[in-house]
C-alpha positions as CSV (number, residue, x, y, z in Angstrom):
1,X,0.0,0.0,0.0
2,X,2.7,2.6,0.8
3,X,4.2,2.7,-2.6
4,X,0.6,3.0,-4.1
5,X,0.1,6.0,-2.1
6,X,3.2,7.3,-2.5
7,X,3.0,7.3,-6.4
8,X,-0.3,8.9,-6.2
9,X,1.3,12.3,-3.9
10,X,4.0,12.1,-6.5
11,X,1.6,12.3,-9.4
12,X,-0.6,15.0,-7.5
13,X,2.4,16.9,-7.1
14,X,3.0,17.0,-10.4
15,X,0.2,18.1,-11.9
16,X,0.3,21.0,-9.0
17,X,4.2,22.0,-10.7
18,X,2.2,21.8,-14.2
19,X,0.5,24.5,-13.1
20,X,2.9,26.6,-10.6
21,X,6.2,25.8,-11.9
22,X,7.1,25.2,-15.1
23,X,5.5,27.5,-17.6
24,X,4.2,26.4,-21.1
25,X,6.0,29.3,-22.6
26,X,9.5,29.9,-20.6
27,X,9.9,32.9,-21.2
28,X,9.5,36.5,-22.3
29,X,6.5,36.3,-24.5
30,X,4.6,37.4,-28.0
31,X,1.5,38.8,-26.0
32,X,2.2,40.5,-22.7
33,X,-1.1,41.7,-22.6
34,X,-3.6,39.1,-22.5
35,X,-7.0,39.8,-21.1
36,X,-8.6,37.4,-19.3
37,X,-11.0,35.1,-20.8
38,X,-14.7,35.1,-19.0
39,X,-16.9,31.5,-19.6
40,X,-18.9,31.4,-22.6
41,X,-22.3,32.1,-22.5
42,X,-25.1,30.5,-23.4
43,X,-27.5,31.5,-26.3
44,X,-31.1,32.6,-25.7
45,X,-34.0,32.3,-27.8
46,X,-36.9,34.6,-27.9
47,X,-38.7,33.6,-24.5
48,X,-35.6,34.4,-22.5
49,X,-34.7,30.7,-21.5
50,X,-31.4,29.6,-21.8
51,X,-30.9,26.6,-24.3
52,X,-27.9,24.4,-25.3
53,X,-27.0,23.6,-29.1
54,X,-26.1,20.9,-30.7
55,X,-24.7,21.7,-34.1
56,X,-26.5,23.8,-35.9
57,X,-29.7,22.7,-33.4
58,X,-31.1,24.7,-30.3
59,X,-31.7,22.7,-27.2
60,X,-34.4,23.2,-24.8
61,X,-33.1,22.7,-20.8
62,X,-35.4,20.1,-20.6
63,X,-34.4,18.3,-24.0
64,X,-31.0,18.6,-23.0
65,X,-30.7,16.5,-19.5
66,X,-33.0,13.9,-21.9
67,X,-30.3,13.6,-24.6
68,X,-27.4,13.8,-22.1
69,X,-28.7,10.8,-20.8
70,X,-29.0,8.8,-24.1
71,X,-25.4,10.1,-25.3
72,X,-24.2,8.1,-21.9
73,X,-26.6,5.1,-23.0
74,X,-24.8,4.7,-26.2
75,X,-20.9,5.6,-25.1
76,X,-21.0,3.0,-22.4
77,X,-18.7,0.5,-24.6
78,X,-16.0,3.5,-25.7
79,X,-12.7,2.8,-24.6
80,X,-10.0,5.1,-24.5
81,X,-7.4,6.3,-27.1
82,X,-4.1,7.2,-27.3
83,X,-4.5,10.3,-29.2
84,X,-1.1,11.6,-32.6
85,X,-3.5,14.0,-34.1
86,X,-5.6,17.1,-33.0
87,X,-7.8,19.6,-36.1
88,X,-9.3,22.9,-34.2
89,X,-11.5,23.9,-37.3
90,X,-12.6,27.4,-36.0
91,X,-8.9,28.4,-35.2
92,X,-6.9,26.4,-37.8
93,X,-5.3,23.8,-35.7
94,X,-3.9,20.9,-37.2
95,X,-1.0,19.3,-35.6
96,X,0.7,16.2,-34.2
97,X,0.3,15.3,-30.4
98,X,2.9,13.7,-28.6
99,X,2.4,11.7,-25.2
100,X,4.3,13.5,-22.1
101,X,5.2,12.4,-18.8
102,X,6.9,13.0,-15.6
103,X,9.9,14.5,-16.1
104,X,13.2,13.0,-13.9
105,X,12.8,16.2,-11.3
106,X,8.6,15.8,-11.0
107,X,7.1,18.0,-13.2
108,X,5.4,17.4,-16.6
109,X,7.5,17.1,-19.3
110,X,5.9,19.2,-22.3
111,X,7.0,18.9,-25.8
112,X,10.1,21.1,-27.2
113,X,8.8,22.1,-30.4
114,X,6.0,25.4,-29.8
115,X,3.3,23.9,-32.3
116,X,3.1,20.3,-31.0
117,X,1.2,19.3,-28.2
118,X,1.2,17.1,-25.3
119,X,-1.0,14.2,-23.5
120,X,-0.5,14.1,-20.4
121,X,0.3,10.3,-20.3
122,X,-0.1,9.4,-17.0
123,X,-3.6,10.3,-17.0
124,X,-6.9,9.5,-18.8
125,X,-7.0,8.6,-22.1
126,X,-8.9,10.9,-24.6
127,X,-12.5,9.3,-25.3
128,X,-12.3,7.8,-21.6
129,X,-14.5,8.1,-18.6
130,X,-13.0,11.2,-16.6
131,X,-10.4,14.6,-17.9
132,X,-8.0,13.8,-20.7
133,X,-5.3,16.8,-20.7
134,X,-3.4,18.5,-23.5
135,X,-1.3,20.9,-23.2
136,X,0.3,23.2,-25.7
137,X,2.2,26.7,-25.6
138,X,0.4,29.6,-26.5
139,X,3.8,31.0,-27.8
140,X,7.6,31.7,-28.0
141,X,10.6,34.2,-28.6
142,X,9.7,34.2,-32.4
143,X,5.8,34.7,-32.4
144,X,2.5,32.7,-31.8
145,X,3.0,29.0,-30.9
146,X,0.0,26.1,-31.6
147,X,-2.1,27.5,-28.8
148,X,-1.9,31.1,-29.6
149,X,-5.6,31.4,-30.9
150,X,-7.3,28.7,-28.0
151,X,-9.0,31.9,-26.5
152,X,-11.3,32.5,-29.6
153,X,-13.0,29.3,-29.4
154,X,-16.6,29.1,-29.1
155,X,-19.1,26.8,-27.7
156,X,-20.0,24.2,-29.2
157,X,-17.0,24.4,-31.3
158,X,-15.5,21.4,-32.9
159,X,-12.5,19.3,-31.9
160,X,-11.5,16.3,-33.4
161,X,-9.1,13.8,-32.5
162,X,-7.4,11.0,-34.0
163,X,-5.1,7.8,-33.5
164,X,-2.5,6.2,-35.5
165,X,-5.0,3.9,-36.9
166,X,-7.2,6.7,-37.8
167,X,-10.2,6.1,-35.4
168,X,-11.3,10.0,-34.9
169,X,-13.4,11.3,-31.7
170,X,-15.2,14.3,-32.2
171,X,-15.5,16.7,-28.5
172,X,-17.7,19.9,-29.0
173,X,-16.5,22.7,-26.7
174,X,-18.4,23.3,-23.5
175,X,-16.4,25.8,-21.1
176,X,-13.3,28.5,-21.5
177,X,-12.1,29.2,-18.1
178,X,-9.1,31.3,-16.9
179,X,-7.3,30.7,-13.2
180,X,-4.5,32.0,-11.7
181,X,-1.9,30.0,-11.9
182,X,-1.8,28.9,-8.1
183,X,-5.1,28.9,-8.0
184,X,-6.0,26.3,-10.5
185,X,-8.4,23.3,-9.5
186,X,-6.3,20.5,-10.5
187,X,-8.7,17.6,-9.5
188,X,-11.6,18.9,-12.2
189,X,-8.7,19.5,-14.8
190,X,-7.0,16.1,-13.8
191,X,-9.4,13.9,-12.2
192,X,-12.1,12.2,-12.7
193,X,-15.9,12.0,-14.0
194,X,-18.9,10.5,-15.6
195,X,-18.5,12.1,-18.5
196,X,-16.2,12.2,-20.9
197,X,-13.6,15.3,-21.3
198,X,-11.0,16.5,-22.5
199,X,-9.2,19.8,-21.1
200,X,-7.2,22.1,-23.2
201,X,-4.3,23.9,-21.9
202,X,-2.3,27.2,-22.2
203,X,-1.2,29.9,-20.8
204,X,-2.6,33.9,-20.5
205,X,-3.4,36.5,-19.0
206,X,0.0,39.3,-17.9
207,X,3.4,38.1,-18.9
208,X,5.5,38.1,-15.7
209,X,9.1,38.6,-15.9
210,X,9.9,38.1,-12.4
211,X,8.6,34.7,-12.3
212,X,9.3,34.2,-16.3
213,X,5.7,32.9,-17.0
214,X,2.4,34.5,-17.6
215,X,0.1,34.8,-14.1
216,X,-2.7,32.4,-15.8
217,X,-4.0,29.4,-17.2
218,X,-6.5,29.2,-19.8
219,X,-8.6,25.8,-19.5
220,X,-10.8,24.7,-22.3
221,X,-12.9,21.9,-21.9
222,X,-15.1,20.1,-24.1
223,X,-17.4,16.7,-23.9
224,X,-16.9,13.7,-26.6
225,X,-19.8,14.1,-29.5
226,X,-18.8,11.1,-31.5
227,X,-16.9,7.9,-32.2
228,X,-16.1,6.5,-35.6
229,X,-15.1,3.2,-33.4
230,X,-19.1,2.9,-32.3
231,X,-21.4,2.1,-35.3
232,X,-23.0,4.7,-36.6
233,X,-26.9,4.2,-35.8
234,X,-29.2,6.5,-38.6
235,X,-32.1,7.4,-37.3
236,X,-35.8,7.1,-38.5
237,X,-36.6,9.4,-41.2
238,X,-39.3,12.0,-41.7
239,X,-42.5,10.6,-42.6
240,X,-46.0,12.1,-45.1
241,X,-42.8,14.4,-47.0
242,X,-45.0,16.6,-48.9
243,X,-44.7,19.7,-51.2
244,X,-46.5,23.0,-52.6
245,X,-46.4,25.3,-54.7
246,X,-45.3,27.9,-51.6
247,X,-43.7,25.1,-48.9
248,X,-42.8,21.9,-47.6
249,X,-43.9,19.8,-44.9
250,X,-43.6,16.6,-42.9
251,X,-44.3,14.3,-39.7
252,X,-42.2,14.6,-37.0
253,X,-39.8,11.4,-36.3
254,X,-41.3,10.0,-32.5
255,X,-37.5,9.4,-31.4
256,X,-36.4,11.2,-28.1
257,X,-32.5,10.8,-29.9
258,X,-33.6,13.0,-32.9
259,X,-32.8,16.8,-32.2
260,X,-34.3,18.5,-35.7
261,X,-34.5,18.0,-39.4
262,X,-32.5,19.4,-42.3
263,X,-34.1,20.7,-46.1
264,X,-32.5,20.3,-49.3
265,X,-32.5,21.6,-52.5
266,X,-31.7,19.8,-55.6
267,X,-30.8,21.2,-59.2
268,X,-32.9,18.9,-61.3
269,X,-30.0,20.0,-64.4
270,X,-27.4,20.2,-62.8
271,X,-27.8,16.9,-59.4
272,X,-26.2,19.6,-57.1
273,X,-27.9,19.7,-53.6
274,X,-27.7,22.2,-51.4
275,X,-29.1,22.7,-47.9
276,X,-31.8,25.4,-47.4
277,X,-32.9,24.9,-43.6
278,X,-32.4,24.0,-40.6
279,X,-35.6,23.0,-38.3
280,X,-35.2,22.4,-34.5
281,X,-38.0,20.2,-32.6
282,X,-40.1,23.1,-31.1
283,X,-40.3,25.2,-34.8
284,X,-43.3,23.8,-37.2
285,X,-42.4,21.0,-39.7
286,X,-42.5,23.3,-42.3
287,X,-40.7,25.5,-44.5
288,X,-41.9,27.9,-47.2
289,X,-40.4,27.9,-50.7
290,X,-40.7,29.6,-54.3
291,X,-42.3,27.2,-56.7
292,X,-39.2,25.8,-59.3
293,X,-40.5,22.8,-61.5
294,X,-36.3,22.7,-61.9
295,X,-36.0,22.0,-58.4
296,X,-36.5,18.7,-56.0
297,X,-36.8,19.0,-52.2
298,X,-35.8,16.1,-49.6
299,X,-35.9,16.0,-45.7
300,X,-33.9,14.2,-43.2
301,X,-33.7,13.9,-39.3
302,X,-30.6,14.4,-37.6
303,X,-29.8,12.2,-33.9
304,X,-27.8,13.3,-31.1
305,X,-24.8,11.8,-32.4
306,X,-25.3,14.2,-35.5
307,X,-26.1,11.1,-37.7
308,X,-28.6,11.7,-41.0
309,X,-31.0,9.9,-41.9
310,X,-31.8,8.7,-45.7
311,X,-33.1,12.2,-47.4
312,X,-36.9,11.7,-47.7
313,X,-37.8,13.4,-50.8
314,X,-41.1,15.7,-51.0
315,X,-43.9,14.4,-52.8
């Protein structure tokens, strides 16, 4: 038992000198002046509740703990991975990930190159039941590094994660928190949970010179959306598709997993098929449109998992 607990103060520890001691960017830095991010907000719809989104799909607060729920249902058989690869879409991140460890004198070792990132080894891995952390420096004595643009992520931004065997997880951003750096909660950025996180790391906030570090640490987390290693389940399509002259209509799926319905247009000439609307599960099942006898309109319902159904084509 006593070397158990001893390895776990070491490990403790060293997630504490992640934080307090060595700093992702060593020293003086590209931006001094870095304001300190607040947590993003949610959006509001018209009535002045607060909703989630999903995609391109608004949530309701009472939909949401519902499709929480069957998420958790259907990621019970995930198993962690060993993450190479990260892509950042909204900030143009696409770069290798290397696993780090505990360095010989106890802190986290972090990788030397500015625009690779790091796994923290030791702890969960990414797709797994609890926080998976990477780290990465925001940047260095020649200008931005792979982190520099972390702070102008958005909710429900995607970020997408792949192995060497090219499974890929797909995490949709949830929080953006900045702490001080000795003030940092290391159990919710290390330890564990029911759900399955992953926590992004740099630093912000005032460069320090005395101390050779900026004074904060900006946390990003954001909870798995998808697997490619789970089969992909499509749900139930729209049924009674049916167009006008001046719109198109259908029945709702009776699925709690489906979250809205997408519209598409297609170019009888030309096969191209565009999407025209989005419809969420509280706005009518219809959509208005200018009569084209050149064009063709189909409808599909979209899960939780963002899986599409068949396209359904109006009649």
């Amino acid at each position: 038992m006593k070397p158990i607990a001893t390895l776990s103060i070491a490990l403790f520890l060293c997630m504490a000198l992640f934080f307090i001691l060595r700093p992702l960017a060593g020293s003086q830095t590209f931006e001094e002046n870095e304001k300190k991010e607040l947590p993003i907000e949610k959006e509001s719809i018209v009535t002045g509740k607060y909703i989630d989104k999903i995609a391109e799909f608004p949530i309701l607060p009472e939909q949401s703990k519902r499709l929480q729920i069957l998420q958790q249902q259907r990621q019970k058989s995930i198993q962690g991975m060993e993450p190479t690869h990260i892509k950042i879409p909204s900030i143009e991140v696409d770069a290798i990930i290397q696993p780090t460890g505990i360095l010989e004198n106890g802190e986290m070792g972090v990788p030397d190159d500015t625009n690779v990132l790091g796994w923290f080894e030791p702890g969960y891995k990414v797709g797994a039941k609890g926080h998976a952390v990477l780290a990465g420096h925001v940047d260095s004595l020649t200008g931005p590094a792979i982190f520099y643009e972390l702070k102008k992520v958005k909710n429900e931004d995607k970020i997408i994660l792949l192995d060497d065997s090219g499974r890929e997880m797909i995490f949709v951003v949830k929080k953006m928190v900045s702490y001080k750096t000795d003030e940092a909660p290391i159990e919710e950025i290390f330890g564990k949970s029911d759900k399955r996180i992953i926590n992004l790391i740099t630093c912000t906030g005032v460069f320090n010179r005395d101390i050779g570090s900026h004074e904060e640490r900006l946390v990003v987390s954001a909870e798995l959306l998808s697997d490619s290693s789970v089969k992909e389940e499509l749900p139930e399509p729209p049924s009674n598709v049916k167009a006008t002259a001046f719109n198109i209509s259908w029945h709702a799926v009776r699925d709690d997993s489906v979250i809205g319905y997408r519209v598409y247009e297609k170019d009888r000439k030309t096969g191209e098929m565009i999407k025209i609307a989005t419809i969420s599960l509280f706005d009518r099942k219809k959509v208005e449109i200018l009569a084209n006898e050149n064009k063709n309109y189909f409808v599909t319902s979209v899960n939780v998992d963002l899986h599409e159904s068949v396209k359904i084509e109006a009649k």
